[in-house]
LUMZA-881803 format. One line per field, with one value per atom (N, C-alpha, C): residue number from 1; atom name; z, x, y. Coordinates in nm, 3 decimals, decimal comma. Example, Ala and Ser with C-alpha at 12.3 -4.5 7.8 and 13.67 -1.06 7.14 Angstrom:
seq: [1:1:1:2:2:2] .
atom: [N:CA:C:N:CA:C] .
pz: [0,780:0,780:0,780:0,708:0,714:0,787] .
px: [1,319:1,230:1,320:1,285:1,367:1,290] .
py: [-0,569:-0,450:-0,330:-0,225:-0,106:0,003] .
//
This chain:
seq: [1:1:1:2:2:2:3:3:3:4:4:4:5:5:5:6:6:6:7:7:7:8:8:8:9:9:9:10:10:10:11:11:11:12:12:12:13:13:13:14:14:14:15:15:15:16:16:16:17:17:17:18:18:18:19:19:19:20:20:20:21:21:21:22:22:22:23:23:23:24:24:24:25:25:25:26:26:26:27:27:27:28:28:28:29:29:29:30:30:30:31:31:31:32:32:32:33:33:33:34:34:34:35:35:35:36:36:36:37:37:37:38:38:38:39:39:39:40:40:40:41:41:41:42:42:42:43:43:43:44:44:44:45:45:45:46:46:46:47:47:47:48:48:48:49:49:49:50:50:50:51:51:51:52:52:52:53:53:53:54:54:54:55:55:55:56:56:56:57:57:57:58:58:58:59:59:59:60:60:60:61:61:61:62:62:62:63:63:63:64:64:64:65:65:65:66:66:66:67:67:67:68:68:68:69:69:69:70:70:70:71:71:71:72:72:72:73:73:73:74:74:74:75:75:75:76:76:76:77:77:77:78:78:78:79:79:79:80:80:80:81:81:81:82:82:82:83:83:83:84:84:84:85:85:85:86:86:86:87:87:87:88:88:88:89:89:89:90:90:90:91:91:91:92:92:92:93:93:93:94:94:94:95:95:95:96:96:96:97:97:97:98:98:98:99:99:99:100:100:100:101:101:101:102:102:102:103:103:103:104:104:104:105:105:105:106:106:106:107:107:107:108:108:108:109:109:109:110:110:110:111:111:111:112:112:112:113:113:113:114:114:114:115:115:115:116:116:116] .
atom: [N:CA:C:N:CA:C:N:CA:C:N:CA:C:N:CA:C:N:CA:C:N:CA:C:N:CA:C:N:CA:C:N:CA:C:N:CA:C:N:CA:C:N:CA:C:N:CA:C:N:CA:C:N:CA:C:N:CA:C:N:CA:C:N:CA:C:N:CA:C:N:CA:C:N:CA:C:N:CA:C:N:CA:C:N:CA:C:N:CA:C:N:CA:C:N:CA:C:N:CA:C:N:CA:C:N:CA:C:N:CA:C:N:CA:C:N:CA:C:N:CA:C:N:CA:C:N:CA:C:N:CA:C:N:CA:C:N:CA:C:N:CA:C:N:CA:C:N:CA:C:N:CA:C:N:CA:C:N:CA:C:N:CA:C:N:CA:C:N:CA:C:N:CA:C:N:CA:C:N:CA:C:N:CA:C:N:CA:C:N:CA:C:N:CA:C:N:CA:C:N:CA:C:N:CA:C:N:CA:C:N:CA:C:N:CA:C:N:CA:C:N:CA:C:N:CA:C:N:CA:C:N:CA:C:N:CA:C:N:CA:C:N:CA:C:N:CA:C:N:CA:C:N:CA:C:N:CA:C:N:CA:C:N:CA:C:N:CA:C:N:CA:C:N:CA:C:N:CA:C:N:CA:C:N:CA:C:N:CA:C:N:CA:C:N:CA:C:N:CA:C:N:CA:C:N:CA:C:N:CA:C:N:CA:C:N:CA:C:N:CA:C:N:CA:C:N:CA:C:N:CA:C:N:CA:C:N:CA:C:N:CA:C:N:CA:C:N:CA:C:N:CA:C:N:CA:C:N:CA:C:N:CA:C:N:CA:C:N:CA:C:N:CA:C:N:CA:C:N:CA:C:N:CA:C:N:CA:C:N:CA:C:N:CA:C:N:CA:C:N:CA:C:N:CA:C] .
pz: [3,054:3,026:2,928:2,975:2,868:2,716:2,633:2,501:2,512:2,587:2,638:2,666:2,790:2,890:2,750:2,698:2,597:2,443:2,412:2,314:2,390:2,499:2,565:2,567:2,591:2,583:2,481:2,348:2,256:2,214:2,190:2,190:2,250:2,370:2,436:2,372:2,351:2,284:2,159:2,091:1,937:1,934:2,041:2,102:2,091:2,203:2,272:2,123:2,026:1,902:1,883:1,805:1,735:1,799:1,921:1,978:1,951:1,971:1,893:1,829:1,684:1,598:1,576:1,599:1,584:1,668:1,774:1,882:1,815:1,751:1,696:1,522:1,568:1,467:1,379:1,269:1,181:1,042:1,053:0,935:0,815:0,786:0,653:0,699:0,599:0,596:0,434:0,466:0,353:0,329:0,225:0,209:0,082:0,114:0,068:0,124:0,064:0,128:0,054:0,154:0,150:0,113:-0,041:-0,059:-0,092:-0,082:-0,086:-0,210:-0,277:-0,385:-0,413:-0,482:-0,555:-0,720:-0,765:-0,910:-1,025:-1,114:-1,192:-1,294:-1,312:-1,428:-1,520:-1,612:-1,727:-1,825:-1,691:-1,695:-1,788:-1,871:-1,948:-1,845:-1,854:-1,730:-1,614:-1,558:-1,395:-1,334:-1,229:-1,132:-1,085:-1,140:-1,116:-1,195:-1,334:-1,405:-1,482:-1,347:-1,343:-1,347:-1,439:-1,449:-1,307:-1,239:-1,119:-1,016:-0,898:-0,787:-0,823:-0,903:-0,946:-0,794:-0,820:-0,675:-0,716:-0,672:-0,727:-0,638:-0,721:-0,673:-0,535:-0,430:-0,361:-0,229:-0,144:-0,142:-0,123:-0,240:-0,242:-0,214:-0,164:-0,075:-0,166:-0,225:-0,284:-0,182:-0,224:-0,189:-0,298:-0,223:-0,350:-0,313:-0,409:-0,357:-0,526:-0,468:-0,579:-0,581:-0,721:-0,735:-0,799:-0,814:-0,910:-1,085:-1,095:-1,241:-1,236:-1,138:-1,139:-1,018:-1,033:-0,953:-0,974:-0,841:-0,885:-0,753:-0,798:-0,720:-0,717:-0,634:-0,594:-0,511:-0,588:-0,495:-0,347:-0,235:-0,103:-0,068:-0,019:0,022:0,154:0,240:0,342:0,464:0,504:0,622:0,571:0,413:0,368:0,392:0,460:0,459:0,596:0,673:0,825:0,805:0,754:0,698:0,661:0,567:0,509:0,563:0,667:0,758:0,885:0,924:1,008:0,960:0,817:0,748:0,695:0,637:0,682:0,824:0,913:1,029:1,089:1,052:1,052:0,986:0,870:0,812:0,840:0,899:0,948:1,049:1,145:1,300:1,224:1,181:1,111:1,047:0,978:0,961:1,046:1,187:1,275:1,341:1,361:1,426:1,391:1,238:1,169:1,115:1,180:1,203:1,287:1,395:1,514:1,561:1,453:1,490:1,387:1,276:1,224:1,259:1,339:1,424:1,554:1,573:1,702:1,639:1,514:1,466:1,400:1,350:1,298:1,434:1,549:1,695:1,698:1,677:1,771:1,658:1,545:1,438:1,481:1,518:1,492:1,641:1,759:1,868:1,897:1,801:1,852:1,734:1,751:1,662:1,586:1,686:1,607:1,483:1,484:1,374:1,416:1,568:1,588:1,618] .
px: [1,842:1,803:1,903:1,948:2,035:1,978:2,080:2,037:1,953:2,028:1,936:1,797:1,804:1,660:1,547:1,635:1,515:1,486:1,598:1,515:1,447:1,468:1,371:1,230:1,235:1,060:1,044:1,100:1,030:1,009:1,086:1,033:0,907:0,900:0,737:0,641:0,656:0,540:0,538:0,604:0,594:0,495:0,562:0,512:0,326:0,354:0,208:0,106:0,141:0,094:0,026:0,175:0,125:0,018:0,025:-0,077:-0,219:-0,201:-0,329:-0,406:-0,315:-0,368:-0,439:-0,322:-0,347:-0,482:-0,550:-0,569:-0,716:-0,772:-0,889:-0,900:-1,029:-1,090:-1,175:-1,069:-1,149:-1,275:-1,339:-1,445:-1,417:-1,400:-1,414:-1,341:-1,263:-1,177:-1,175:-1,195:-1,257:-1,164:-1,110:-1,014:-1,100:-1,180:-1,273:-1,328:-1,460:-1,523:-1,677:-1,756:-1,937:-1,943:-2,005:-2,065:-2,224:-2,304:-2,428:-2,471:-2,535:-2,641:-2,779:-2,828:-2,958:-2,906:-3,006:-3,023:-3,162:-3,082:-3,183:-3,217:-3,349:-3,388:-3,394:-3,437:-3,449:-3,628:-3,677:-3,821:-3,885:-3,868:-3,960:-4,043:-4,017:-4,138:-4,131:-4,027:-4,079:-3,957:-4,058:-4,033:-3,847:-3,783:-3,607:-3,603:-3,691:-3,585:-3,639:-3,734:-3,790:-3,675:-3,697:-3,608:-3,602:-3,697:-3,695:-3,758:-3,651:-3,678:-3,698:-3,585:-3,622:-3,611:-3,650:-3,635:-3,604:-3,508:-3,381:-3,439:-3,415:-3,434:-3,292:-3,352:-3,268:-3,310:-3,193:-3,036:-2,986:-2,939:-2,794:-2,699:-2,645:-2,514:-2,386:-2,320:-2,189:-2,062:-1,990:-1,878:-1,785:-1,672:-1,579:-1,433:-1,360:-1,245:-1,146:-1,004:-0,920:-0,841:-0,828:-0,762:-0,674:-0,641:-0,465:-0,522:-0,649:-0,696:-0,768:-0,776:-0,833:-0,973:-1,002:-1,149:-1,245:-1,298:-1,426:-1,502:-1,661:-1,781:-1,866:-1,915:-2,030:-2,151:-2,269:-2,368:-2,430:-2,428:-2,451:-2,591:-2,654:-2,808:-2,818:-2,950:-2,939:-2,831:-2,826:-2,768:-2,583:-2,578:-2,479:-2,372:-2,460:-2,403:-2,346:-2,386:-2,322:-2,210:-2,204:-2,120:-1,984:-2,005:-1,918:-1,835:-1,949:-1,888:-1,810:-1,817:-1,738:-1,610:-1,597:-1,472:-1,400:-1,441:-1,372:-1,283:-1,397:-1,303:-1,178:-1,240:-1,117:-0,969:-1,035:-0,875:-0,836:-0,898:-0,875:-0,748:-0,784:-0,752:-0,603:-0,638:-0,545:-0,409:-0,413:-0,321:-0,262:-0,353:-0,284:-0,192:-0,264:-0,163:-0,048:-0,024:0,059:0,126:0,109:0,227:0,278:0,231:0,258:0,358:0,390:0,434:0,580:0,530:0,684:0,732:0,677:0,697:0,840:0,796:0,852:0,959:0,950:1,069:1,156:1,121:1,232:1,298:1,233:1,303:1,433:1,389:1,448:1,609:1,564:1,671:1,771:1,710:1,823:1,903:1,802:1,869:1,955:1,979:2,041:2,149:2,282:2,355:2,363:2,381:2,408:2,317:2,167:2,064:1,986:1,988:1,877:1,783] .
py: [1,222:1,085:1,026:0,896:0,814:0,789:0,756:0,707:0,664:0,511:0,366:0,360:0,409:0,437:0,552:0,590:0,684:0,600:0,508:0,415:0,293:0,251:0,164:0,228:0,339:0,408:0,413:0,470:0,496:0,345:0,268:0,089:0,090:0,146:0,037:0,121:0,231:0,331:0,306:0,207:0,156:0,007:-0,059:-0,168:-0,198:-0,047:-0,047:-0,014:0,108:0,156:0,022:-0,059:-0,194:-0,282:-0,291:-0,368:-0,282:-0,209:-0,129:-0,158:-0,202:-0,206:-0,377:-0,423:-0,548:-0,618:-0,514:-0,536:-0,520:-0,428:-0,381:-0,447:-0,490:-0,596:-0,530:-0,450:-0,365:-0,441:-0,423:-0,512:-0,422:-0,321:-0,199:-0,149:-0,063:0,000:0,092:0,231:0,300:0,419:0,455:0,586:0,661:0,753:0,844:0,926:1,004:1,085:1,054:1,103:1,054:1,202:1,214:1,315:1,314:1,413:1,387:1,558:1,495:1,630:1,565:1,613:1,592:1,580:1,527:1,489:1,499:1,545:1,566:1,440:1,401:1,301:1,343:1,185:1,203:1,283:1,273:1,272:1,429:1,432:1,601:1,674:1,798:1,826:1,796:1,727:1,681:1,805:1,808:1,934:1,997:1,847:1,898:1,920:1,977:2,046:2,153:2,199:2,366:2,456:2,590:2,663:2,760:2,776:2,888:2,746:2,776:2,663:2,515:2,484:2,309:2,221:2,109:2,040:1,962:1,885:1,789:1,653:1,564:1,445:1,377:1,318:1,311:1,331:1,384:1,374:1,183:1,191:1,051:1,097:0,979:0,983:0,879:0,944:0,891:0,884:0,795:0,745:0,782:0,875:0,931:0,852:0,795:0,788:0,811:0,826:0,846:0,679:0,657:0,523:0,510:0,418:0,394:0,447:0,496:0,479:0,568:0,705:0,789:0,810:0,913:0,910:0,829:0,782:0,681:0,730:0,681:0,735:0,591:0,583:0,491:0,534:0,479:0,520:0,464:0,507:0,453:0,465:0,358:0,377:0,270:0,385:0,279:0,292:0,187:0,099:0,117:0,100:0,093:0,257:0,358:0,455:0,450:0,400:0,347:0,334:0,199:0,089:0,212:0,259:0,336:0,445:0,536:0,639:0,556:0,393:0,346:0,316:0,285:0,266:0,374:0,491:0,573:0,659:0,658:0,680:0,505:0,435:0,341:0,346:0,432:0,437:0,567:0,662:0,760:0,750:0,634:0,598:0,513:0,444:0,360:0,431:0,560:0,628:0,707:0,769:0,825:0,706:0,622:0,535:0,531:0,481:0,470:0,564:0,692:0,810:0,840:0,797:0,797:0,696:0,583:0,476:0,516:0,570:0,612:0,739:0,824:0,948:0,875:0,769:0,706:0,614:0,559:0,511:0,590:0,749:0,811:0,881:0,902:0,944:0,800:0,693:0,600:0,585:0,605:0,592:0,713:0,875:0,932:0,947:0,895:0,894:0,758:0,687:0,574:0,551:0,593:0,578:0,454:0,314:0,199:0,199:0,247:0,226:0,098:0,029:-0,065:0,014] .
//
């Protein structure tokens, strides 16, 4: 296969990527992880904070992510945990794409001398 004819494909398979993306109408977009524990109160005496078999209040569902300022957590309830597990796999999808798309531009760079 020619240079040519082989950066013309990797072009349409960059092409096609981008349309992808552009193509899907993401609402959220989440880079974290949903963790879930139990918790103990503040309450004297109440049953989470038996020394043999405590029973923990719960299970909540946190939202973990790392930020320009360190770790941060939020608490998720509800409907809102939907919400959240769809935006994570969005940015999930969103980064494969977008390796896939510079997977196909570092092919096209080293097979094509000029550097278009």
């Amino acid at each position: 296969m020619d240079t040519m004819n082989s950066h013309q494909k990797l072009l349409s398979r960059r092409r096609k990527a981008l349309s992808g993306i552009r193509r899907s109408i993401l609402k959220i977009v989440v880079r974290g992880s949903i963790r879930t524990h139990g918790n103990i109160c503040g309450t004297p005496g109440y049953r989470c904070k038996r020394k043999e078999n405590p029973l923990l209040h719960g299970p909540y569902h946190y939202l973990s992510f790392r930020g320009s300022r360190g770790n941060h957590s939020i608490m998720i309830m509800g409907e809102r945990k939907r919400k959240v597990e769809q935006g994570i796999r969005n940015y999930k999808w969103i980064m494969k794409e977008l390796k896939r798309i510079s997977d196909i531009d570092f092919r096209m760079l080293r097979n094509d001398p000029r550097g278009e």
